[in-house]
GUGURO-364524 format. One record per residue: x, y, z of N, C-alpha, C, O in turn. Coordinates in steps of 0.1 Angstrom, whole numbers, plus 5000, padded with zeros to 4 digits. Layout:
! residues N
XYZXYZXYZXYZ;...
This chain:
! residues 71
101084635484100184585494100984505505101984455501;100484495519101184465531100084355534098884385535;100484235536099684185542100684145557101684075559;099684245571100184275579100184125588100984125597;099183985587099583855590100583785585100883675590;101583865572102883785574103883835589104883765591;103683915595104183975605103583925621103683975632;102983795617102383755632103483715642104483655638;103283755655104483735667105683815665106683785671;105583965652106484055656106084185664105284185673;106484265662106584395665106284485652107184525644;105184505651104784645639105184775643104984805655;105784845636105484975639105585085629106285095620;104485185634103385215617104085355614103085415611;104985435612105085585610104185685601104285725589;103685695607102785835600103685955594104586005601;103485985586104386065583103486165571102486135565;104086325572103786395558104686485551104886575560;105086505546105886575539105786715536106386765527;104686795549104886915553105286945569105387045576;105486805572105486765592106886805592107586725585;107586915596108986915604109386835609110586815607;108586745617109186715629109286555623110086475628;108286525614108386415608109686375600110286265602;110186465591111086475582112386485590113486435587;112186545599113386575612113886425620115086385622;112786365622113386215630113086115620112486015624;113486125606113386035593114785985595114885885588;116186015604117785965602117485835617118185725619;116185905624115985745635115485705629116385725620;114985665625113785545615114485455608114485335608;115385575599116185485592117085405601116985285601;118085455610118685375619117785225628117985105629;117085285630115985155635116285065628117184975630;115185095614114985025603116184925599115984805598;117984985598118984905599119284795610119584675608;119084855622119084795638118284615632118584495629;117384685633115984625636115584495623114784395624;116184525612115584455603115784295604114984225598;116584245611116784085610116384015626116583905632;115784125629114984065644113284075638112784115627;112884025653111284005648110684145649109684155656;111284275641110684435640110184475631111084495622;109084495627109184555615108784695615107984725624;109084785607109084915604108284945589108784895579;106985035588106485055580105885215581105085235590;106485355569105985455567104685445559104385385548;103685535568102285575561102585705558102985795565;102485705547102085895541100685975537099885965528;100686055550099286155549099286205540098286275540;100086205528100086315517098586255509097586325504;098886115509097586115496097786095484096986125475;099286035483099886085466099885995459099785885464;099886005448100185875437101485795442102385825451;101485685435103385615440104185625436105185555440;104085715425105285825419105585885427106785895430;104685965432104786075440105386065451106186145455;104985925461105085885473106785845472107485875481;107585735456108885755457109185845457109785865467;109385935450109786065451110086125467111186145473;108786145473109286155484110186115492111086165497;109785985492110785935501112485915491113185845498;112885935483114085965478114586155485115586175491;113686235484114186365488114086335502114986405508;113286255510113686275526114186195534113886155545;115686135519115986015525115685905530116585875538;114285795530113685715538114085595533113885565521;114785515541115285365537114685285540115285175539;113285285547112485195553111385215541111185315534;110485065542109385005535108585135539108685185551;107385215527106285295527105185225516104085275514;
């Protein structure tokens, strides 16, 4: 769980993502770059997954499509 008021006076930003999206999985090497950039300024970076999956499922994912940012 996120409680998105620890984040007041940053910058959110939400990635939608699914794990049948091309184009999602395709600009997953920016995100992560961001995510490195970004992490010790007031940014924060957070993946949503459309899949719908359990949170087994959801690490899983994100281990196969490389994702180094918070989901």
């Amino acid at each position: 769980a996120i409680n998105f008021s620890d984040y007041k006076g940053s910058w959110v930003y939400l990635h939608y993502w699914a794990s049948w999206c091309s184009h999602c999985i395709h600009d997953m090497p920016v995100y992560n770059q961001f995510f490195r950039q970004m992490q010790n300024q007031s940014v924060a970076l957070f993946g949503i997954n459309y899949d719908m999956v359990e949170p087994a499922e959801q690490k899983s994912l994100m281990r196969r499509f490389h994702m180094h940012f918070p989901a």
